[in-house]
N, C-alpha and C positions, 0 to 999 in steps of 0.2 A: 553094425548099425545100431544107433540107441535108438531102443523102444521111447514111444511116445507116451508123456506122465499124463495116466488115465484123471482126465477133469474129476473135480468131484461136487456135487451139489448139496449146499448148505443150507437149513432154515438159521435166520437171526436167534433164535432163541437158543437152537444148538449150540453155536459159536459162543454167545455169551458164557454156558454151560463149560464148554471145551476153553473159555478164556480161563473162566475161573482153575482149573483144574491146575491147568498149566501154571499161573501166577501162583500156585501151590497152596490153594485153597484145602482145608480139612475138615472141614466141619460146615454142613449147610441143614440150618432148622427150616423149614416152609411149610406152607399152607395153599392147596394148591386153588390156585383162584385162573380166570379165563382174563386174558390172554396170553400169561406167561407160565401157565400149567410144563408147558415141553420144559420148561430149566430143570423143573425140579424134577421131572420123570426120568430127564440124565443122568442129573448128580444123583438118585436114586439108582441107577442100573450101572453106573461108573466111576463116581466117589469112594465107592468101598472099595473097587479093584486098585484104586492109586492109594490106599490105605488111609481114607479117610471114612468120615462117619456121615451118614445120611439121617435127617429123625423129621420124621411129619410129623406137626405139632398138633395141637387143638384146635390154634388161629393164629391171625396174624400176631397179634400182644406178645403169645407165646414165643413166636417163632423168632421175633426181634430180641427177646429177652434170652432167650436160648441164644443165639449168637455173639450176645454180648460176653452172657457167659464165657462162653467156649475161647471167649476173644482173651479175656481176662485172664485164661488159662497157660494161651499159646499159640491157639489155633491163628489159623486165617479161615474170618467165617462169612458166611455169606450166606444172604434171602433172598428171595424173588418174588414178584409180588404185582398188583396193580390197583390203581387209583383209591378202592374202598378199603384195600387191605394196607394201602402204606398210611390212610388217613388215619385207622390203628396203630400208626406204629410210628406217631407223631413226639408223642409225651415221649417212648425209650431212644427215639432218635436227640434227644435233646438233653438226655441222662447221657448216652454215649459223648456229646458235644463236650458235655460239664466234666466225663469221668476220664475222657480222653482214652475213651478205647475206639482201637480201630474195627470197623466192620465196613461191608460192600452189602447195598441192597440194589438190585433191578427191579424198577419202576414200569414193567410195559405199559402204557397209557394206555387208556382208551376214551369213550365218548362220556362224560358225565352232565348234571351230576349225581349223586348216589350210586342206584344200580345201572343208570344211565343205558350204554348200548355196550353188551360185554363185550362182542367181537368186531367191533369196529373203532377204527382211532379217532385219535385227538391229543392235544399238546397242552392239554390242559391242568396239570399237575407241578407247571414251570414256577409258581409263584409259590405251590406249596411247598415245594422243594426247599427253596428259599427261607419261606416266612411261616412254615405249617407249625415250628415249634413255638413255645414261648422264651422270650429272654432274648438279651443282644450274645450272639454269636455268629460264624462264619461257616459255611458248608460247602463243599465243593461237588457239582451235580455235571455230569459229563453227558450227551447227546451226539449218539453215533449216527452215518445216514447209509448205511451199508453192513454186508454181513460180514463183510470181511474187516472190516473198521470196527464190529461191536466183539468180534475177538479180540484184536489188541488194545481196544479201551479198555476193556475188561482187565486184561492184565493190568493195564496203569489207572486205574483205577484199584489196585488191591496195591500200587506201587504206592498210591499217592498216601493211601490209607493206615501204609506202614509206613513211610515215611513222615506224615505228619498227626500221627496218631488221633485219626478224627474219621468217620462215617465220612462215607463217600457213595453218590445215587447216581448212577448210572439210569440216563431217563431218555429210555427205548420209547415207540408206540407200536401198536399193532401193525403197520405196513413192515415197520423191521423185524418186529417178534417175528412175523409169519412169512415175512420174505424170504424166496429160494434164488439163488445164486452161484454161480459159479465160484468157489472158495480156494483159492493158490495162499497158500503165507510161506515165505522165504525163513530160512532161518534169521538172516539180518536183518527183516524188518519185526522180530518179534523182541518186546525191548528185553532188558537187563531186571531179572527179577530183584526186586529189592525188599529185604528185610525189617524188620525196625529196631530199631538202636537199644542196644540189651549193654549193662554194665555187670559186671563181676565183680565190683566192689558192693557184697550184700550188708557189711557192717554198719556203713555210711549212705544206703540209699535213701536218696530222698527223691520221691516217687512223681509231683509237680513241681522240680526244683523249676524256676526261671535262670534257667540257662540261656546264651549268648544266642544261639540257634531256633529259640523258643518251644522248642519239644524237645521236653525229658526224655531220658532212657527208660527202659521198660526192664521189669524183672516179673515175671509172669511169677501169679499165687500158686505156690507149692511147691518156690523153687530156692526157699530159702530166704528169702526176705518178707516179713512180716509188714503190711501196711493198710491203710485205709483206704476202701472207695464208696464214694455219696456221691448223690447226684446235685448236693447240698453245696453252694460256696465255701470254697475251701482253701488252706494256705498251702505251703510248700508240700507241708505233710500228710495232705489228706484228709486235715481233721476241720469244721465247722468255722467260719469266723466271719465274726461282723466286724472288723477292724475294717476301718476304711482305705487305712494304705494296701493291704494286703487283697480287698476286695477288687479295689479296682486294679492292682498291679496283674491278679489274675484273669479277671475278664479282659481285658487289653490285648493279655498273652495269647487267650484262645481265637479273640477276632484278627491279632495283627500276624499273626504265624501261619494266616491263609491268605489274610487280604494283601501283607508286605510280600508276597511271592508269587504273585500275580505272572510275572515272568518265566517262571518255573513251574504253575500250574497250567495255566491257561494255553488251548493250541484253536488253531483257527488254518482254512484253506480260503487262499484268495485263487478265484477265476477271472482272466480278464481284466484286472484292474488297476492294469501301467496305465492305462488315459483313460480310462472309465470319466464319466458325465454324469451318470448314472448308478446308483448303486443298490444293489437290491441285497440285505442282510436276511440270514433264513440257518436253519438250522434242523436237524434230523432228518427225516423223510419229502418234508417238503422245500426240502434243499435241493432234492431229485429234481424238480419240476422247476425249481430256483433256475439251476444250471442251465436247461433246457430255454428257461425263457429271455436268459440271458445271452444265448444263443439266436436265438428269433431276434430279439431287439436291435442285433447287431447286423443281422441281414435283412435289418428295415433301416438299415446307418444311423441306429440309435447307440450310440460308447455306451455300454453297458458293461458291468460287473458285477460280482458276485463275494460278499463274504460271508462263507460257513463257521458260523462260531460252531466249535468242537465242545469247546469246555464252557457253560451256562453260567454257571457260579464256580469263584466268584467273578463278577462279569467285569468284561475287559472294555473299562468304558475309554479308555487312552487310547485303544486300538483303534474304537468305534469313531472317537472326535477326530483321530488321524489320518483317517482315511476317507470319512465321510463330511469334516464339515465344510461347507464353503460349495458342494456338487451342484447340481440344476435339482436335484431330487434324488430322496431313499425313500426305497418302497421295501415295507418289510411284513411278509405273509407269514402267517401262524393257524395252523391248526385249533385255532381258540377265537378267542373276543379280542387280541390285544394284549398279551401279560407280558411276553419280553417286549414287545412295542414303546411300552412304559418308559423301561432304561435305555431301550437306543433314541428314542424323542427329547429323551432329558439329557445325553453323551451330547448330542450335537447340536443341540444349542437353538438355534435360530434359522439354522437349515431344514428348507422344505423338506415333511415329510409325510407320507404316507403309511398306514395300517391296515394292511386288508388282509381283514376276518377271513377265515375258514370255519363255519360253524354247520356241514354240513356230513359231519362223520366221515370225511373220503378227502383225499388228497386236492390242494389247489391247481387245475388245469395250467401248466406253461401260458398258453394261450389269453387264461384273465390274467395273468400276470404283466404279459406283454403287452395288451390290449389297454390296460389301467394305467403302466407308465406311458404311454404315446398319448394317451386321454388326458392325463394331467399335465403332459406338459406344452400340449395343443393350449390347452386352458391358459396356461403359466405366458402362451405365444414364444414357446422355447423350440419348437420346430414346425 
């Protein structure tokens, strides 16, 4: 008789923690801030057992520039962090963007702004992600709704970061940080770790070549090939240039190497939405109560559906116009005032839509959910 596999119960923030490890992370600088203090008190008590290094910083500036480092080196690094500590770590998120090293930061949100409410969420850090640095570039920010989902983000999130050598934010809030859960991962559902692209010809590297794939190879500092990194515009070779073919040839590179692979970044879960009428778009934790209330609508014989964007930026507005334009109505709740509301209002065009706030530090009831499509579309004379 096979013994029964004892359950085991996960907080979100552990999982992140045990992602990164696994995606073979070595190197994590932090500072520990509330709500995502447990990552780093892991990788602190378990990072050195897989033979990696743990170092608590000063602050967050530090701890982002530490990681960069390490990244520079060889490492897979990683921070953790939340809303006042990533707003520190704006300016070196956008050096990493320019120098094209990869790094993973975890975002747990919470209420702001400033010191706002330490232990309570919000989804309010969705635009900073996006738009917090300065300069046109691309970022790829990922939003798990589950503890078992913020593991293997995790991993692919340090997949996507070597693979396209660029800062990648995994943007948790506090109901995921501190959510306990049942946690099973199969070996098959856990992805394929991936490296980043390393050349052995040290004679002839050239370290921002524009290559066909649009990310160079990597030769980490100390390994034999001597080259330049700034956080400065720079040409193939790393070195300063105001040439304007070369300026623009290179910004192009670092926006189109995320934006043209939208299809290989971006993931999303549809519920419900072969005959949907209705669509309600939501994302992380209040995706939980999404599902839920797209459940109710439909044993009120409202077609209702559900799309969980996975991956935030860069955002998948082709998805969004394809599934949404033309419905009776999209209603899309956010733990904020409306920040992704923005890009699904402008994806779909001329199709009624709805934005309803959550601005009261706590999860959107299913119930105002359900409650507000039947209400507008009373209005609309759609049932």
């Amino acid at each position: 008789m096979t013994k029964a596999k004892k359950p085991k119960l996960l907080q979100g923030n552990i999982a992140c923690a045990m992602g990164a490890i696994k995606a073979g992370a070595t190197f994590f600088g932090g500072y520990p801030i509330t709500p995502s203090t447990e990552i780093a008190e892991y990788m602190a008590a378990q990072l050195p057992k897989a033979g990696g290094r743990f170092m608590q910083m000063e602050d967050e500036i530090a701890s982002i520039g530490a990681i960069i480092g390490a990244s520079c080196v060889g490492h897979k690094s990683f921070t953790a962090t939340s809303g006042p500590g990533f707003s520190l770590m704006q300016e070196l998120i956008g050096y990493a963007c320019n120098a094209e090293i990869p790094i993973v930061i975890a975002n747990v949100m919470r209420s702001g702004p400033s010191t706002g409410l330490p232990t309570l969420p919000a989804a309010q850090d969705v635009m900073q992600a996006r738009w917090g640095t300065h300069g046109d570039h691309s970022i790829i920010a990922i939003s798990p709704y589950s503890v078992k989902e913020t593991y293997i983000q995790t991993i692919k999130a340090f997949n996507l970061a070597e693979k396209y050598r660029t800062p990648v934010i995994i943007l948790m809030d506090e109901k995921i940080g501190h959510l306990r859960e049942g946690f099973d991962v199969s070996d098959d559902e856990i992805p394929e770790i991936i490296q980043r692209k390393r050349t052995l010809d040290k004679e002839n590297y050239i370290p921002y070549e524009n290559t066909p794939s649009m990310v160079p190879e990597f030769i980490p500092l100390g390994c034999g090939a001597r080259y330049h990194i700034t956080g400065l515009t720079h040409n193939e070779k790393g070195f300063y240039t105001q040439k304007s073919d070369e300026v623009e040839k290179f910004l192009f590179r670092i926006y189109d190497k995320i934006e043209k692979n939208k299809e290989d970044i971006c993931e999303y879960e549809m519920f419900e939405m072969d005959d949907a009428e209705v669509v309600i778009v939501s994302y992380g934790s209040v995706a939980r109560s999404a599902k839920e209330a797209v459940s109710k609508l439909r044993a009120s014989n409202v077609k209702a559906g559900l799309i969980r964007l996975i991956t935030l930026w860069p955002f998948n507005d082709t998805l969004i116009y394809e599934k949404c334009h033309g419905k009776k109505l999209v209603l899309m709740p956010e733990m904020n005032l409306g920040q992704l509301s923005l890009e699904v209002e402008r994806a779909i065009k001329d199709t009624p839509f709805y934005s309803l706030h959550g601005a009261k530090a706590d999860l959107i009831d299913p119930k105002v959910m359900a409650d507000k499509v039947i209400s507008l579309l009373k209005e609309r004379g759609e049932v």
